[in-house]
C-alpha positions in Angstrom: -55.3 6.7 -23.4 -52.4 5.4 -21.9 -51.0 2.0 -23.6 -52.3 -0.9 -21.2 -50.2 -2.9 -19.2 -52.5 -6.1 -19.4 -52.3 -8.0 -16.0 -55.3 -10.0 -16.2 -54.7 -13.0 -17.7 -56.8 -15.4 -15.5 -59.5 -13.9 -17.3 -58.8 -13.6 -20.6 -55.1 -13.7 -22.3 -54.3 -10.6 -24.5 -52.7 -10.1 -26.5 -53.6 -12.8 -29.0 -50.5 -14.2 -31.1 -50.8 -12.8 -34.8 -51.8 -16.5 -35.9 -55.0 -16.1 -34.2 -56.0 -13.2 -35.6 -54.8 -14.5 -39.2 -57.1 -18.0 -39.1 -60.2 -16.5 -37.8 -59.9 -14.2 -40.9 -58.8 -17.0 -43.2 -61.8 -19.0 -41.3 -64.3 -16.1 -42.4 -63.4 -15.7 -45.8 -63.2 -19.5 -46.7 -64.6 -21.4 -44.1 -68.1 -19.6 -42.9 -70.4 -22.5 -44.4 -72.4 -24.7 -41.6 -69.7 -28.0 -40.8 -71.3 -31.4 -40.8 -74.4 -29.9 -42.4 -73.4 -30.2 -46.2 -70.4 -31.7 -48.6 -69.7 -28.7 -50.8 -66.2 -27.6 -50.0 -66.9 -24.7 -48.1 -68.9 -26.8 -45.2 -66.1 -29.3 -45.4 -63.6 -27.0 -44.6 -65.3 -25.6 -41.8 -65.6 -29.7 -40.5 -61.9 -30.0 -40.4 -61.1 -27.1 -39.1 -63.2 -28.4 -35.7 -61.4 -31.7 -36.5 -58.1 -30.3 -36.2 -58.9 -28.1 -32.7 -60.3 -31.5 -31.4 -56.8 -33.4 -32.9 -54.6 -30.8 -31.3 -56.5 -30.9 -27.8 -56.0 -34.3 -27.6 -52.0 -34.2 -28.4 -52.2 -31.3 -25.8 -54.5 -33.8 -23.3 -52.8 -36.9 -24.1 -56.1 -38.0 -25.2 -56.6 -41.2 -27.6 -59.5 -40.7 -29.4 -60.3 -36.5 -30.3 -63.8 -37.3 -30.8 -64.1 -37.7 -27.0 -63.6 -33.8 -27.0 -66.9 -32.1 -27.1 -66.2 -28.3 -28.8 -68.2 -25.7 -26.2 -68.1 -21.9 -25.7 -66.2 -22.0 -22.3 -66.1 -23.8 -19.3 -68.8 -23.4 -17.5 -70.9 -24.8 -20.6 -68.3 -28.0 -20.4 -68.7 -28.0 -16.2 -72.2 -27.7 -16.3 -72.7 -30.4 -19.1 -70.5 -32.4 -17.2 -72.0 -32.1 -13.8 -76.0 -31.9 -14.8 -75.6 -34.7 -17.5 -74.0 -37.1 -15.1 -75.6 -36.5 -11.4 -79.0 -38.1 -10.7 -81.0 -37.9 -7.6 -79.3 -39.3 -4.3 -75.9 -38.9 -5.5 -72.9 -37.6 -3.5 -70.4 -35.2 -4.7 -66.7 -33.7 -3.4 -65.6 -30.8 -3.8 -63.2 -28.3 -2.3 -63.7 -24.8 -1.1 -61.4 -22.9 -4.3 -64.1 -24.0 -6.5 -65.0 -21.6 -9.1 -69.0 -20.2 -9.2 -68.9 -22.5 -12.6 -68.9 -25.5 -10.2 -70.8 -24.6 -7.0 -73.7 -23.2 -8.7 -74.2 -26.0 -10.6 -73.9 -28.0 -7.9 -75.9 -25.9 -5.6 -78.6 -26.1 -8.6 -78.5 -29.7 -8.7 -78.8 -29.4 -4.8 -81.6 -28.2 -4.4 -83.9 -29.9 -7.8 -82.3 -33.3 -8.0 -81.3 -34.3 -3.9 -77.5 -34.5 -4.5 -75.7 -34.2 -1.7 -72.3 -32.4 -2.0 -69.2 -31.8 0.5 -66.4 -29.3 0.6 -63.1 -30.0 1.9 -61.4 -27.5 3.5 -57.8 -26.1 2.3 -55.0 -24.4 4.2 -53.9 -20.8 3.7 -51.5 -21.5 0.6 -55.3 -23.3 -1.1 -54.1 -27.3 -0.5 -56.6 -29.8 0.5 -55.9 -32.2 3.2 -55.8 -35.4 1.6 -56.6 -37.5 4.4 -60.0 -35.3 5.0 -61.1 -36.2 1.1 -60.2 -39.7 2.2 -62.8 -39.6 4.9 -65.6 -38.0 2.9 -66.4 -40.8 0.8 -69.6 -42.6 0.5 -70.7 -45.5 -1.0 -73.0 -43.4 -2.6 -70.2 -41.0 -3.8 -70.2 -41.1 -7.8 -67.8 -37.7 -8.1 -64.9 -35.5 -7.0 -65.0 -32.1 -8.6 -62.0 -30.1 -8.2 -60.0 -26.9 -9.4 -56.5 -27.9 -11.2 -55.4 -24.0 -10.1 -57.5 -21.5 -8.0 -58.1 -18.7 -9.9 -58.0 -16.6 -6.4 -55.0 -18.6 -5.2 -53.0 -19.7 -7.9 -52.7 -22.8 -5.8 -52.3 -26.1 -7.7 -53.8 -29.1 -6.5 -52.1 -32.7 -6.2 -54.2 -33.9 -9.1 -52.4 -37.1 -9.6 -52.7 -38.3 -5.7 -56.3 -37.0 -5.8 -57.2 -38.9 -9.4 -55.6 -42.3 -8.0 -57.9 -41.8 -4.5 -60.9 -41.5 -6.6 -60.1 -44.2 -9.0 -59.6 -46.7 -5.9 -62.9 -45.7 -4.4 -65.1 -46.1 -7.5 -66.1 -42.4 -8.5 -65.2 -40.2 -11.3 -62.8 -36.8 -11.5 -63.9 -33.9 -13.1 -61.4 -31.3 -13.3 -61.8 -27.6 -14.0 -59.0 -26.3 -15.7 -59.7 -23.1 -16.3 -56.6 -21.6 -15.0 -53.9 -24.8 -16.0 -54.7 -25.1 -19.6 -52.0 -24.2 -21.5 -49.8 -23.5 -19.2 -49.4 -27.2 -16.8 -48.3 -30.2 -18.6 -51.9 -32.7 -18.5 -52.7 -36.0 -19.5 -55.6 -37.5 -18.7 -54.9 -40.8 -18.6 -51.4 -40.1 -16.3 -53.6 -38.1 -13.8 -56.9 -40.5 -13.5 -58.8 -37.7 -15.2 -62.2 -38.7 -16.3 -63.7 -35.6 -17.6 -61.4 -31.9 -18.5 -63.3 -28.9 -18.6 -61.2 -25.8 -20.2 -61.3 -22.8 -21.8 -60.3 -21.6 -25.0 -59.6 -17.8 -24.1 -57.0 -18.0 -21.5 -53.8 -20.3 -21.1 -54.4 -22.0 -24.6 -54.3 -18.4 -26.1 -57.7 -18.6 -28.3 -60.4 -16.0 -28.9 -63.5 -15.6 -26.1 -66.7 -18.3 -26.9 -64.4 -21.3 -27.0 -63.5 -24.5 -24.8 -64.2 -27.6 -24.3 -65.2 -31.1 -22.4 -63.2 -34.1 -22.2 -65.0 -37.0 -21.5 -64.0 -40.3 -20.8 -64.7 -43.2 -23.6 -66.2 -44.8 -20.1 -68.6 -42.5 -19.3 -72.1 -41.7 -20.5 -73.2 -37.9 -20.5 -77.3 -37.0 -20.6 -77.0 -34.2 -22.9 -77.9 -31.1 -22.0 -78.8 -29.3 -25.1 -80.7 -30.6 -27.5 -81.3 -29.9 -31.5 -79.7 -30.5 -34.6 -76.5 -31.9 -35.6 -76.5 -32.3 -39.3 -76.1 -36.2 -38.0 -79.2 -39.0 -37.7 -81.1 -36.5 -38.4 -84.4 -39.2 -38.7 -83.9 -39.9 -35.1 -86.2 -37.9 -32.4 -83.7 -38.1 -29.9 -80.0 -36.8 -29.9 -77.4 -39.1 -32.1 -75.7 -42.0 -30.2 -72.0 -40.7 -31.6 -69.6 -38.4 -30.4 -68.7 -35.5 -30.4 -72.4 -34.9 -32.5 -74.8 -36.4 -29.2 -73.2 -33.0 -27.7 -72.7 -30.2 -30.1 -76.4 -29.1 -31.2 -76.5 -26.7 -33.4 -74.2 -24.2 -35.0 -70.6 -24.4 -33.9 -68.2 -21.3 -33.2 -66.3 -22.4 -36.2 -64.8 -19.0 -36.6 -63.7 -19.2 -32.8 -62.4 -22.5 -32.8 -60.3 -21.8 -36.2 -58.5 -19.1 -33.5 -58.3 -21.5 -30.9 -56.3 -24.0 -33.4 -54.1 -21.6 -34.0 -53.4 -20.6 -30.3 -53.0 -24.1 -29.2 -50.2 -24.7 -31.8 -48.4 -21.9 -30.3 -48.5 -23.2 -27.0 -47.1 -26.4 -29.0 -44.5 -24.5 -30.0 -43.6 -22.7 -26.9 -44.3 -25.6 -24.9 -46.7 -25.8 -21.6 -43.3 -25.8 -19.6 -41.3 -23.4 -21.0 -45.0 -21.0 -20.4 -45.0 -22.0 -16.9 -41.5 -21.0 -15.7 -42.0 -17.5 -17.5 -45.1 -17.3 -15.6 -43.9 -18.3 -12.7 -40.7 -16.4 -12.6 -42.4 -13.3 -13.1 -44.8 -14.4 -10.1 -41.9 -14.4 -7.9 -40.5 -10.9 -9.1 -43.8 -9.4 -7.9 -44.2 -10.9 -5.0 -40.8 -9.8 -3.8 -41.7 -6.3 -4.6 -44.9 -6.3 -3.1 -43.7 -8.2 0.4 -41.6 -4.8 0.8 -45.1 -3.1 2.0 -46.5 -4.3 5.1 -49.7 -3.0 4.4 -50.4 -5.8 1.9 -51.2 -9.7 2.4 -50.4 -11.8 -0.2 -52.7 -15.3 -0.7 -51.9 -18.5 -1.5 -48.4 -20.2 -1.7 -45.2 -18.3 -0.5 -42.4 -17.4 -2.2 -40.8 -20.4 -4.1 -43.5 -22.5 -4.0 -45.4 -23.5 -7.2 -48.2 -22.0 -8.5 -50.0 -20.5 -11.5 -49.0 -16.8 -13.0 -51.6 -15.5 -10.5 -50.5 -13.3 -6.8 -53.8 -11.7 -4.9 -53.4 -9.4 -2.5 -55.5 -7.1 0.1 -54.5 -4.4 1.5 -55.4 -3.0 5.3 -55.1 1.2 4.0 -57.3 0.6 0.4 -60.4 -1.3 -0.4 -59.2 -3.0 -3.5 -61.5 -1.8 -5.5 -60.1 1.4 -4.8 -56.5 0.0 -5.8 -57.4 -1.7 -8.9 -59.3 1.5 -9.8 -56.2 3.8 -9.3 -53.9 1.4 -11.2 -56.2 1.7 -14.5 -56.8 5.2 -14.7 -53.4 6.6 -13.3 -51.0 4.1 -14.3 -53.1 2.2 -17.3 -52.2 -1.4 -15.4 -55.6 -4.0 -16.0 -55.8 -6.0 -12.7 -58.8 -7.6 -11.4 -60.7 -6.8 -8.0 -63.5 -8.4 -6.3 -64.7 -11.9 -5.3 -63.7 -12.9 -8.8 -66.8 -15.3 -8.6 -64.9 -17.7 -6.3 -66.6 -17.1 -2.7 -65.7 -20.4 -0.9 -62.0 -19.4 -1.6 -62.4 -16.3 0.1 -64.4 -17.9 3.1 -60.9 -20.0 3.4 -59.1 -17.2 3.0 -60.8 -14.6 5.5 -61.0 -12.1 2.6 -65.0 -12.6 2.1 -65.5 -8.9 3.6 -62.6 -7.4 1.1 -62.1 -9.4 -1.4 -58.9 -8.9 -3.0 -56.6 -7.8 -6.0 -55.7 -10.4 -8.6 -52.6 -9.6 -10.7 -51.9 -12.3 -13.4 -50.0 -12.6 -16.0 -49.4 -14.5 -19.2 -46.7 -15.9 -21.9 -46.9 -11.9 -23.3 -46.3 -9.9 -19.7 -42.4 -8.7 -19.6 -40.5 -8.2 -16.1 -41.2 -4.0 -17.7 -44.8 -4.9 -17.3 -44.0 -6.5 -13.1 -41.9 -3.4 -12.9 -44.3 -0.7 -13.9 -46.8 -2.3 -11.2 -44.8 -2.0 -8.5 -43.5 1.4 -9.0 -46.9 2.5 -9.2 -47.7 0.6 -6.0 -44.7 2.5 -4.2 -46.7 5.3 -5.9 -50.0 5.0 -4.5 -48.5 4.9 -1.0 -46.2 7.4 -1.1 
């Protein structure tokens, strides 16, 4: 096999820093006892070890409190336990057309079996909402404003601060889905009017698959979703009243979350900015290369404009499937093709017959790695 050239970060970061690696082992051998469920050491190690993710989130989030971060196994577990455990019947809902399939399905769900009624605001070519349309599309019956921080098609970010102060003045809550900002774009919840985060652990913030998270608001009241033990109240018939435990039923990812501890103090260390202008500086080296072939489009914002480590492309000569195929097994480069479970995007981006080619990258991808892609681009359509 050839060694990978790993351009897929918007899925899942690789590779993992050594520290990872080294606290999910130290996690195994010393931790691997049920947390919250005992007071012999072993189960008291494995508590604070899911103390200190939630204490280092919320220096990360700018979040007072850490037990108002509720420990999940990715983001569409925090997005649908923030969307089905705070909609009821009647209620009105904004979103915009970059939303991930982790918030229109839910949505859609809650659609069709609860009677909530839900809007999608338009965005331009580079994947930016006019503000004055979300201005419009309140209600008086509109209790939320769901919205991407980054399209993970586009690598658009939205104006999350304007949009978190326009909710705030109309009475509603923001939930925002930062799937593909975590990690990587300075956020603080209380700066941008955020009322619930929902993030992942296995991307941006450099943790292991089957871990995230849910910020929720000290305000704000979830229904839970899931329901089962919690090692707390335990006499009670219904969930406990307390956070994080009215939340987290049943046995945690300690192992996971022991990684994702360990990732977020290396983005401590490295610093959410300092990850960003790698990122983006590397977004701009490929998109110069690949503007060299007219056969390709490139989405979302031009060249100098901000956005996330991601550039999509489609191409008029090659499905991209066909692309993304070549570039694995001829040149070992790990891209992404498809819809990548974000169909409104594509609707607004006139791609919902092709789809397109993701490239992304991450704190690990060198200008080698951009350069090896685009030679084998010039490659391919030689």
């Amino acid at each position: 096999m050839k060694p990978i050239i790993y351009l897929d970060h918007a899925a899942t970061s690789w590779p993992k820093p050594p520290e990872v690696l080294a606290a999910m082992e130290q996690a195994l051998l010393h931790a691997s006892a049920n947390p919250g469920r005992g007071s012999h050491h072993m189960a008291v190690k494995a508590a604070r070890i899911l103390y200190g993710t939630r204490r280092v989130l919320a220096e990360l989030f700018g979040v007072k409190n850490p037990n108002d971060i509720v420990l999940t196994s990715n983001t569409t577990e925090a997005l649908n336990m923030a969307l089905k455990g705070y909609l009821s019947e009647g209620d009105h809902v904004i979103a915009t057309m970059i939303e991930h399939n982790s918030v229109r399905r839910p949505l859609e769900y809650l659609r069709r079996t609860r009677g909530i009624h839900v809007d999608y605001v338009q965005v331009d070519e580079e994947g930016q909402p006019d503000l004055q349309q979300i201005n419009k599309m309140f209600r008086s019956n509109t209790r939320m404003l769901v919205c991407s921080h980054s399209s993970n098609l586009l690598g658009s970010i939205l104006p999350l601060r304007e949009i978190g102060e326009m909710v705030r003045g109309k009475g509603a809550v923001m939930l925002v889905d930062a799937a593909q900002s975590a990690g990587t774009l300075d956020i603080n919840v209380e700066d941008l009017s955020i009322d619930m985060l929902a993030f992942p652990g296995h991307k941006g913030l450099l943790g292991p698959q089957g871990t995230g998270g849910l910020y929720i608001s000290p305000t704000i009241e979830l229904e839970p979703i899931l329901h089962g033990g919690t090692g707390s109240q335990s006499e009670a018939i219904e969930m406990p009243t307390v956070r994080p435990d009215r939340y987290e039923a049943g046995t945690p990812n300690t192992v996971g979350h022991a990684g994702l501890l360990a990732g977020i103090l290396k983005v401590q260390e490295w610093t959410p900015k300092m990850i960003y202008q790698h990122e983006w500086e590397l977004t701009q080296l490929l998109m110069e290369g690949l503007m060299q072939n007219d056969d390709l489009r490139l989405l979302g914002p031009g060249l100098g404009k901000p956005r996330t480590g991601i550039v999509s492309f489609v191409s008029g000569q090659y499905s991209s499937s066909e692309l993304a195929f070549r570039l694995d097994r001829e040149y070992g480069i790990a891209v992404r093709a498809g819809y990548h479970c974000t169909p409104l995007a594509h609707m607004a981006s006139d791609t919902e017959q092709t789809g397109a080619v993701r490239v992304s990258v991450g704190v690990t991808t060198t200008q080698e790695d951009i350069s090896v892609m685009l030679t084998a681009m010039k490659e391919i359509y030689s």
